[in-house]
C-alpha positions as CSV (number, residue, x, y, z in Angstrom):
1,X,57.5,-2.8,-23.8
2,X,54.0,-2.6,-21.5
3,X,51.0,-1.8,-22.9
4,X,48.1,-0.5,-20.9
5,X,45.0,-2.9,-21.4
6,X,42.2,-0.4,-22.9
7,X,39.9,-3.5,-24.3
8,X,37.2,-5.0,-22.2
9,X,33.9,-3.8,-20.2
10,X,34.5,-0.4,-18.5
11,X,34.5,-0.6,-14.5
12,X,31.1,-0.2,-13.0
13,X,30.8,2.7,-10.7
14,X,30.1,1.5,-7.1
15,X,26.5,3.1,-7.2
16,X,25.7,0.7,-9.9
17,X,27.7,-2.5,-8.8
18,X,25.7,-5.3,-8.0
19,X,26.8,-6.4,-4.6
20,X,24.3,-7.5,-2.0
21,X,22.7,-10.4,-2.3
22,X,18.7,-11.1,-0.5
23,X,17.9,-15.1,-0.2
24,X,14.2,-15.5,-0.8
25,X,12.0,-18.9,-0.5
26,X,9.0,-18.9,-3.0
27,X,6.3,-21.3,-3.0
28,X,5.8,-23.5,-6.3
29,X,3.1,-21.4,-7.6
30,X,5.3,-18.5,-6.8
31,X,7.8,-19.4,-8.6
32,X,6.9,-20.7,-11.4
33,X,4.5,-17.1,-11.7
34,X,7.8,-15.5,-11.5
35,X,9.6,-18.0,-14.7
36,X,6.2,-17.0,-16.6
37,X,6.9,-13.2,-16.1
38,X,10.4,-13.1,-16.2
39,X,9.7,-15.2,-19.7
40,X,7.5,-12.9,-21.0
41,X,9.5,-10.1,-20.2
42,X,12.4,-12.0,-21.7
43,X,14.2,-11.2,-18.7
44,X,15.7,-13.4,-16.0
45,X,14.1,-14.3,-12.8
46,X,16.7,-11.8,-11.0
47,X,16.1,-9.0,-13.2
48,X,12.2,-9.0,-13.0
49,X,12.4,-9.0,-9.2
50,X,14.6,-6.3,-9.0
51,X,12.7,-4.3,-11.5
52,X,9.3,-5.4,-9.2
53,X,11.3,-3.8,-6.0
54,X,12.7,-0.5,-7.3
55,X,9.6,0.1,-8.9
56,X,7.1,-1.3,-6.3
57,X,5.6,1.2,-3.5
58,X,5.4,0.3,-0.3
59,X,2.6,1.6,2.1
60,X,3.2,1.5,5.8
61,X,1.1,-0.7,8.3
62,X,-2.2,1.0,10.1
63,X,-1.5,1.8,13.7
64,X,-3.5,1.1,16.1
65,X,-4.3,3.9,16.9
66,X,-5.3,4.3,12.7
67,X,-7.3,0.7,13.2
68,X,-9.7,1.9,16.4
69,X,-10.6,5.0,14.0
70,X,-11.6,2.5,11.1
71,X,-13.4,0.8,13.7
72,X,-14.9,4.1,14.9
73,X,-15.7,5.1,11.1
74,X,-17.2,1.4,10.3
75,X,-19.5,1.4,14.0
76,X,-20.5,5.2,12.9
77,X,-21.6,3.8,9.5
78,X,-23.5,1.1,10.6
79,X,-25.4,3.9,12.5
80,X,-25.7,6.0,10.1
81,X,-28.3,3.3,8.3
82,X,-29.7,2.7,11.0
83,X,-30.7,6.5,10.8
84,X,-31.4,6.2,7.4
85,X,-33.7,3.6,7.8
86,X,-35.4,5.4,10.9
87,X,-36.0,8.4,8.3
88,X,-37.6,7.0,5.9
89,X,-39.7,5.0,8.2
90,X,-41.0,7.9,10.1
91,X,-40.4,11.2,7.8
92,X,-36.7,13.2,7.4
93,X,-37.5,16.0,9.8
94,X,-37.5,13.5,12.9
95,X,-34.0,12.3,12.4
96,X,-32.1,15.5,10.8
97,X,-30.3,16.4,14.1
98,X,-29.4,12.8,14.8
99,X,-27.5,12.4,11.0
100,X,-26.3,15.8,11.7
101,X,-24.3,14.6,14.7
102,X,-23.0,11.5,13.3
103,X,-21.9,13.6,10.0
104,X,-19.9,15.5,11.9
105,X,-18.5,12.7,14.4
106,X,-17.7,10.9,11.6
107,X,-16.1,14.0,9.9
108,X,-13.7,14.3,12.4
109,X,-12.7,10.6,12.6
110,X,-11.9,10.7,8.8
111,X,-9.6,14.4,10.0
112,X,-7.9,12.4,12.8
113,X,-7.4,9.5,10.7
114,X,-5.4,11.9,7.8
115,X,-3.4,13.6,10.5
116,X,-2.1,10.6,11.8
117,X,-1.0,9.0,8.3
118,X,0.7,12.1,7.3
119,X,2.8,12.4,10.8
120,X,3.9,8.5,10.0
């Protein structure tokens, strides 16, 4: 008489199996940052790692097209004190229409740049 073997660790679905493997070279200090954590945490090395990546968030890369508006917004700002420091050299009124300009230049830099990192 056969009898079905009911004892031992229930089968893993294949959502949670554990079955692809990432090789990754770490730098001494790296490394031994990741033993400090993973000892504090008392968790192993592998565990803390894949904890860091399911709960990490990635942010895409600027485009270039992303980086010449940051450009745009950082040569507008530079401007802007140049302005500032016109106005207060020579009185408000005489450089209202120039801040005006750049405000609004500078306003729709910053509306460019949120369109493009929502189409990403």
């Amino acid at each position: 008489m056969i009898k079905d073997k009911t004892g031992g660790r229930p089968k893993l679905s294949p959502a949670k199996k554990l079955k692809y493997r990432i090789a990754v070279n770490l730098c001494t200090k790296d490394f031994y940052a990741l033993k400090a954590k993973a000892a504090q945490a008392e968790m192993t090395c592998t565990e803390v790692a894949r904890q860091a990546i399911i709960g990490c968030q990635i942010c895409q890369r600027l485009t270039p097209e992303q980086m010449d508006c940051i450009r745009k917004i950082s040569g507008m700002g530079n401007n802007l004190n140049q302005i500032t420091r016109k106005a207060n050299a020579e009185g408000y009124s005489n450089a209202r229409s120039e801040y005006l300009y750049l405000a609004d230049r500078i306003d729709n830099v910053l509306t460019l740049l949120e369109n493009g990192s929502q189409d990403s």
